[in-house]
N, C-alpha and C positions, 0 to 999 in steps of 0.2 A: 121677635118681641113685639108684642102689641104695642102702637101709639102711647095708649094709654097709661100700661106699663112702664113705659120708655119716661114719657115725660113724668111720672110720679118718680123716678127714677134719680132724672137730674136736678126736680126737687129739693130729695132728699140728700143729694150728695154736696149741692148748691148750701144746704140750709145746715148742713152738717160744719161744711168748712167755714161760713160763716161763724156758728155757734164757735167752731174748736179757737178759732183767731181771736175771736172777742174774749176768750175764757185764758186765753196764751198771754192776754195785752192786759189782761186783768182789769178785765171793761163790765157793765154792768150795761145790759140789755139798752137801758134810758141812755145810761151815755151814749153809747152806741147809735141809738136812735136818732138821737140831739146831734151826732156828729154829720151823720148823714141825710139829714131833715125827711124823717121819716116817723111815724108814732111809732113808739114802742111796741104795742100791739099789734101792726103789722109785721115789724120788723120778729116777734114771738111768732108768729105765724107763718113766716118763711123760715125760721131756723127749725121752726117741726116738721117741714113740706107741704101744710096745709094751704098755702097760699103761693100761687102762680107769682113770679116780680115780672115789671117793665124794666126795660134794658135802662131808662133811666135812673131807675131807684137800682140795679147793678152797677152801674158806672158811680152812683151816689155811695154806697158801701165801699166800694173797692177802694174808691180816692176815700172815705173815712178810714178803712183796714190800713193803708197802705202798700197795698198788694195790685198787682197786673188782671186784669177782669178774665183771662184764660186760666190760673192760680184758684176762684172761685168753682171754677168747675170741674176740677182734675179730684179724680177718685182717692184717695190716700195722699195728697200733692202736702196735705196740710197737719202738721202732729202735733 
């Protein structure tokens, strides 16, 4: 698999489980945002994969999820 590939890859699977946890915890994007001092609009741009995160805005989500920063990235980890 190409780089390229690859990292669109974990992306989408990243922006996936985010999305599924915050819609599980019955959060609305802002809260979510606010939780983890992040804008909404980025935080909308990572849950589509359109946007790359720094590992500190993943440590910032995960402690706002409440979930383990490995949990973020596991393929199907999150229903």
């Amino acid at each position: 698999m190409s780089q390229k590939k690859s990292a669109h890859r974990v992306r989408r699977i990243f922006g996936d489980n985010v999305r599924t946890l915050r819609v599980n915890q019955g959060r609305s994007q802002e809260a979510l945002a606010e939780a983890a001092h992040l804008s909404q609009q980025y935080l909308s741009e990572v849950e589509h994969g359109k946007r790359s995160i720094g590992i500190d805005a993943v440590g910032q989500l995960a402690d706002a999820l409440g979930v383990s920063l490995a949990q973020l990235f596991v393929e199907g980890a999150i229903n």
